[in-house]
C-alpha positions in Angstrom: 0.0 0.0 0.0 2.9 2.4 0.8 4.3 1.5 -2.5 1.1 2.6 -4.3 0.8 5.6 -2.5 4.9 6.8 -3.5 3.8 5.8 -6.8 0.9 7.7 -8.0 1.5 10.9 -5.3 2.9 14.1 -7.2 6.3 14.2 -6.2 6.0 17.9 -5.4 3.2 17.0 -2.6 5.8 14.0 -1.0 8.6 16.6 -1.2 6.2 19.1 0.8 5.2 16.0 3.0 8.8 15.2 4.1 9.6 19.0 4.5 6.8 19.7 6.5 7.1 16.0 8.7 11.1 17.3 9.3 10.3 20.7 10.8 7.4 19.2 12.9 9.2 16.6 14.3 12.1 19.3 15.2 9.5 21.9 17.4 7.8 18.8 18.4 10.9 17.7 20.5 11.5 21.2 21.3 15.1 21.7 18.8 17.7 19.5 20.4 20.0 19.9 17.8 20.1 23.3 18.5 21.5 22.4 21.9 24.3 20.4 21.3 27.3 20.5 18.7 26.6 18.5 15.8 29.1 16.8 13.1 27.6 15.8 10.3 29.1 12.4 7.7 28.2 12.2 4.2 29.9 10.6 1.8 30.0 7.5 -0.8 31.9 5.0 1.6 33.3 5.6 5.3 30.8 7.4 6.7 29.9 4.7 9.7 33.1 4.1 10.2 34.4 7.7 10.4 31.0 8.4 13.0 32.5 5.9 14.9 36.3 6.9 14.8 34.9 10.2 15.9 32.8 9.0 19.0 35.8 7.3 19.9 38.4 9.6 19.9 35.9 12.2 21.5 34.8 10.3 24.2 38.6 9.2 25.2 38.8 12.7 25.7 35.9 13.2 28.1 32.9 14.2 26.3 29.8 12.5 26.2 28.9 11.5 22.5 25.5 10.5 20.7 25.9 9.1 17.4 23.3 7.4 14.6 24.8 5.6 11.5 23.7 2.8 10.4 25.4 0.0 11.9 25.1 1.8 15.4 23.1 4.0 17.5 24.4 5.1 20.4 23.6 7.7 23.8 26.3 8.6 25.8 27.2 5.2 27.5 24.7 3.2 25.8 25.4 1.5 22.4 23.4 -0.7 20.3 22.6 -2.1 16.6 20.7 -0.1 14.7 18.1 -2.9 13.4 15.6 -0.3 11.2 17.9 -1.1 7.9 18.1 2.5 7.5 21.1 5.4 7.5 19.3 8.2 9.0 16.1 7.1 10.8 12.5 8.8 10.7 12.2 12.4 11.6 10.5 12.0 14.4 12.8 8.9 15.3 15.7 11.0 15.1 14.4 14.0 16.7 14.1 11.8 19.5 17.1 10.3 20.0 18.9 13.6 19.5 16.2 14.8 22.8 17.6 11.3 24.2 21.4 12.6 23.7 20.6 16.1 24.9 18.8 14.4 28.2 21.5 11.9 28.8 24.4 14.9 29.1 25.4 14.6 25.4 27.6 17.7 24.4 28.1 16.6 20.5 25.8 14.5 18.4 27.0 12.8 15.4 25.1 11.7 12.4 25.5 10.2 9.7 23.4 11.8 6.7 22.6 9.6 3.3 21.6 10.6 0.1 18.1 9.1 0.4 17.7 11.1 3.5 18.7 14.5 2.1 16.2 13.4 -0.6 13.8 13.3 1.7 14.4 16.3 3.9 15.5 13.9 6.7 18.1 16.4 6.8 16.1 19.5 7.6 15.4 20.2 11.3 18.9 18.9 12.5 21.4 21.9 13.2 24.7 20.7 12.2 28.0 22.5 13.0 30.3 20.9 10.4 30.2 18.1 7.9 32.8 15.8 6.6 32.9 14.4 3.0 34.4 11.3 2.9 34.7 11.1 -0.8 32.0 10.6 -3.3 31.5 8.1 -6.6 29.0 6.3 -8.1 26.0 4.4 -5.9 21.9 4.6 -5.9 22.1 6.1 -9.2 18.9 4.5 -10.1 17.0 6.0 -6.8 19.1 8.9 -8.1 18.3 9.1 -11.8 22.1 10.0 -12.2 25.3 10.4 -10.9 25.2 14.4 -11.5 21.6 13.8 -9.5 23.4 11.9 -6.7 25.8 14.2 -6.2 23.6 17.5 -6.5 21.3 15.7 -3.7 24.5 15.6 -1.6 25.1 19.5 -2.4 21.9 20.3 -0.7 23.6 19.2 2.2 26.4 21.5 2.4 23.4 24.8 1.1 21.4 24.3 3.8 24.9 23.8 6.0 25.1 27.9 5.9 28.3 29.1 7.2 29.4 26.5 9.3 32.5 24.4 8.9 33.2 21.8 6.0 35.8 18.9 6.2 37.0 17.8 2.7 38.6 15.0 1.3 40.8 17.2 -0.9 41.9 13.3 -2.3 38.1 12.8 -3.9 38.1 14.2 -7.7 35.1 16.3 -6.9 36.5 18.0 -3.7 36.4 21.5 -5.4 32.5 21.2 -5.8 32.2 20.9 -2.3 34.6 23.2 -1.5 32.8 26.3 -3.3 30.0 26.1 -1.0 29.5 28.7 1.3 31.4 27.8 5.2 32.8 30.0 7.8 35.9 28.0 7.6 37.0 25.3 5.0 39.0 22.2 5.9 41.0 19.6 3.6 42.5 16.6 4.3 44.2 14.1 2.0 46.1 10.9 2.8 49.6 12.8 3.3 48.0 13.9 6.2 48.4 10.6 8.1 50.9 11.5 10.8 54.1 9.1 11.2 53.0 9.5 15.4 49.7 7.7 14.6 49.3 4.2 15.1 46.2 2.3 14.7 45.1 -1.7 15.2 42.7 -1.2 11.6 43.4 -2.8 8.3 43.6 -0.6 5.0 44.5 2.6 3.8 40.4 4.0 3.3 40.2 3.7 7.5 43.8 5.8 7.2 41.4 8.1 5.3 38.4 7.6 7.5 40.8 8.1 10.6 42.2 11.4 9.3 39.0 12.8 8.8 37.6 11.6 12.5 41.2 13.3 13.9 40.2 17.2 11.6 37.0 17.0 13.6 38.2 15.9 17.1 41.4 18.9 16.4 38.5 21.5 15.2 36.4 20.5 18.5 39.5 21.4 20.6 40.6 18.1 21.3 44.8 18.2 22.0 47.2 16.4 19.3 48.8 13.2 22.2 44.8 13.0 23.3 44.2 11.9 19.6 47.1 9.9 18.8 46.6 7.8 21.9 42.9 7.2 21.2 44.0 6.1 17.4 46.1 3.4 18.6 42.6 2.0 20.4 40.6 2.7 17.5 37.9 -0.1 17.7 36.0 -1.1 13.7 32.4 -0.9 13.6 30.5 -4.5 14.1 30.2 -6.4 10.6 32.8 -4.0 9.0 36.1 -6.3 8.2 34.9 -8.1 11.4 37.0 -11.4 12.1 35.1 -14.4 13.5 36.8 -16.7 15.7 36.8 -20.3 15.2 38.7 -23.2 16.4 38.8 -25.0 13.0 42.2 -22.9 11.7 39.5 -20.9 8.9 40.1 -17.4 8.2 36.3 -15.7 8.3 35.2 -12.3 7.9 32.2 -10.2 7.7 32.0 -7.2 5.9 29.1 -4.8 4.7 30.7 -3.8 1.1 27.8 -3.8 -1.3 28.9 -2.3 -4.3 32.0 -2.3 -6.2 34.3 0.2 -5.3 34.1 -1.0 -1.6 34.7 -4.3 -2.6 37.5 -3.6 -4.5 39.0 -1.8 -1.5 38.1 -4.8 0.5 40.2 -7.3 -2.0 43.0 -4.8 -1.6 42.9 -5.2 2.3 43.1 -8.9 2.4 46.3 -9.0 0.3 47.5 -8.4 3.2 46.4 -11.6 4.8 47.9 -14.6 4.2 45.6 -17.6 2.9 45.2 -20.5 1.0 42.2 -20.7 -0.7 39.1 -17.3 -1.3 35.6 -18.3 -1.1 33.5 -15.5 -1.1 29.9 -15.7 -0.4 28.1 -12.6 -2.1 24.8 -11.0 -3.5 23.5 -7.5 -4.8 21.9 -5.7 -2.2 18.9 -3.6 -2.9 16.0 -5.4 -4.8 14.6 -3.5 -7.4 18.3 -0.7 -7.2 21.5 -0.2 -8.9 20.8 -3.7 -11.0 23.5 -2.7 -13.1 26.1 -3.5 -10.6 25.2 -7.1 -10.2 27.0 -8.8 -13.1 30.2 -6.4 -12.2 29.8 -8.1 -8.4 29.8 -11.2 -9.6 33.1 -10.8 -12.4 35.1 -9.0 -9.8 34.4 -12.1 -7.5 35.5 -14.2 -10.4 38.7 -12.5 -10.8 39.4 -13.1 -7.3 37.9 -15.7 -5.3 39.0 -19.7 -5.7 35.6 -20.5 -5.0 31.9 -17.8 -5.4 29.0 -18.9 -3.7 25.9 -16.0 -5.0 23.2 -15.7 -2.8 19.9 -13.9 -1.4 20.9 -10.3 0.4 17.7 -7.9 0.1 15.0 -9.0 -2.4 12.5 -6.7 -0.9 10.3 -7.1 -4.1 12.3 -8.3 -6.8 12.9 -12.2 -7.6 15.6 -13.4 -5.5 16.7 -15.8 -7.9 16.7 -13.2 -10.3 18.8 -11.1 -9.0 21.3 -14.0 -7.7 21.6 -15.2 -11.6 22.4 -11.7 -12.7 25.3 -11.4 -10.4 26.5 -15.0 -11.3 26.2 -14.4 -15.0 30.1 -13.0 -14.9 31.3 -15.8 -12.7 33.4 -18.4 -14.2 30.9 -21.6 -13.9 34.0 -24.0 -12.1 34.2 -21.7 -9.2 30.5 -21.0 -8.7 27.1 -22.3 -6.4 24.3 -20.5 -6.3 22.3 -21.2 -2.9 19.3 -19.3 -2.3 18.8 -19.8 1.2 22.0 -17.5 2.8 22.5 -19.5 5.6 22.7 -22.7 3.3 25.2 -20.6 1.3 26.7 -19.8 4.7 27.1 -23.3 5.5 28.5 -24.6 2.2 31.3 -22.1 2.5 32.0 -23.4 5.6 31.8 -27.4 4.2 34.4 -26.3 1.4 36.7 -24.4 3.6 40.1 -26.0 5.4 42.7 -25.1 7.8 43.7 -21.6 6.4 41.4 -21.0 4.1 39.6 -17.6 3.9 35.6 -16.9 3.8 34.7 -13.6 3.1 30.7 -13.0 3.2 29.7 -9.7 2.3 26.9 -7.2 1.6 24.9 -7.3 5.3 27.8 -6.9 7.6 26.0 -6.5 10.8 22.5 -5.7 9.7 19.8 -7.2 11.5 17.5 -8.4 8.9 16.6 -9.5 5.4 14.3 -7.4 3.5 11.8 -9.2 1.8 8.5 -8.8 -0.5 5.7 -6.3 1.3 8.1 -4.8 3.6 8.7 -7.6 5.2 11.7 -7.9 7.4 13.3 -11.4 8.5 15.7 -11.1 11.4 19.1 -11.9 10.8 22.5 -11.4 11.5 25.5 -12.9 9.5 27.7 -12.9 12.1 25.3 -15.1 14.1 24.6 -17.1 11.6 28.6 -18.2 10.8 28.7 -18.9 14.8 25.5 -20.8 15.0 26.9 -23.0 11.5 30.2 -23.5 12.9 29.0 -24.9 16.1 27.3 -27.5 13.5 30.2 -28.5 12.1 32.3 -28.7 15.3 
């Protein structure tokens, strides 16, 4: 039903309907944006992570952090997973929190901001006080219409910004667009920025990135230079992003939530560094009814790599499963490749395959907490729990 209504509502009269929804929700919790400093993340890739640098290296310096991304929400001392399958909630969801944050002693806020929420005015109502751009290339160019559209939708961002400060990743070949917006002051960072001092437990050079960035906001909120290198070295990733499951079986495993090919392709450069015999990568496409044309270029990049490609389901929502799962394997080499439907069956075949130093890599859901199916149906789920659950099985 709420696909109907999208579908044959003006788009003027849904723009006016999220607009309007976005400043009610801010009076309605009485502006508590307005009372707190607030960084803002947008980006193509890193944003979660670089929320979560930031609330790290800010609260090893004494303040009390909120944060919403969408792996984690999190007041003051209280973390957990955010399990809504969205990057920036509701506004009245959010509104709330950020009353939650204010309530609970929270001196800076930090949220993550998507495209889709820009688009729809998720954005308006929240007060930031800087914004970081992690970097920006293709994605959701079909919710988009086009790239130029995708980024334009992340422009509107930084104009209704106003002169506040901007965090650049001067790196990113369309930094300068960015840059000529409007902002009291202007900040760029690029990768030479990684200071020799810094030492951090986090694999590959985009969390250098992602780190350098989270460091320009903690210096521009006053945070001393030692405080920031020490918190560096403690840095902690974000659940389900290059997470490492333990096992007693001598099988490298790792979850990651890389969806679309420029992640993954950073991903594959990351685990050069680790030393294994055999790839088998379990992989979808994300996003039912989105971005289809990225699901044969999933499956040939998998091909390329991987000894072994098992395609499965990730998010249908209302798209055949199995039609999506044969348009990523059409570009797989057919002597490395299963296609299971059921992802824990694929989860569990990986597993069969797989010996003593031997790497599975499942991406695409990281640690999002359910599969979106037809109707707007959610099933709960967790990979993570899922490898632990199938490797007590096989024990």
């Amino acid at each position: 039903m709420k696909q109907l209504i999208k579908k044959f509502t003006p788009k003027f009269i849904l723009s006016w309907y999220h607009y309007g929804l976005a400043i009610l929700a801010k009076w309605f919790y009485d502006n508590p944006s307005g009372k707190m400093i607030v960084a803002g993340v947008t980006g193509t890739a890193g944003k979660s992570s670089t929320c979560y640098f930031i609330a790290q290296i800010l609260e090893s310096a004494g303040l009390k952090i909120g944060m919403t991304t969408t792996t984690l929400l999190k007041i003051a001392n209280k973390e957990w997973l955010n399990d809504k399958k969205m990057t920036m909630l509701g506004r009245f969801q959010t509104q709330k929190l950020l009353k939650q944050m204010f309530k609970a002693g929270c001196t800076v806020a930090i949220i993550e901001t998507s495209s889709e929420g820009i688009k729809q005015y998720r954005h308006m109502g929240i007060n930031y006080d800087l914004l970081v751009l992690t970097n920006l290339y293709p994605e959701h160019i079909e919710a988009h219409g086009s790239f130029e559209n995708y980024k334009k939708t992340k422009g509107k961002l930084f104009e209704h910004l106003g002169k506040k400060t901007i965090i650049i990743n001067a790196d990113d070949q369309h930094a300068d667009y960015f840059l000529d917006f409007p902002a009291k002051k202007k900040i760029k960072y690029n990768i030479k920025d990684w200071n020799n001092n810094w030492q951090m437990n986090l694999f590959g050079e985009y969390n250098k990135y992602n780190v350098i960035a989270a460091a320009k906001v903690a210096e521009e909120l006053g945070v001393e230079e030692n405080l920031v290198s020490q918190a560096i070295k403690k840095l902690k990733p974000l659940p389900g992003r290059l997470e490492f499951i333990e096992n007693n079986l001598g099988i490298k495993i790792i979850v990651d939530y890389s969806f679309e090919p420029k992640a993954l392709e950073k991903l594959y450069q990351t685990i050069d560094d680790i030393k294994y015999n055999k790839l088998i990568h379990v992989l979808g496409s994300t996003g039912g009814g989105r971005d289809k044309a990225r699901r044969p270029i999933l499956g040939k990049m998998a091909s390329q790599k991987a000894d072994i490609i098992i395609v499965t389901n990730e998010d249908p929502y209302d798209e055949n499963p199995q039609k999506i799962i044969d348009q990523v394997a059409s570009q797989v080499n057919k002597n490395k490749l299963y296609k299971i439907l059921d992802r824990r069956a694929a989860i569990k075949k990986a597993l069969e395959l797989a010996g003593k130093n031997d790497l599975i890599l499942i991406t695409g859901k990281g640690a999002e907490q359910a599969i979106c199916l037809a109707n707007d149906k959610k099933m709960p789920w967790d990979d993570r729990t899922v490898v632990r659950e199938e490797l007590k099985n096989k024990v």
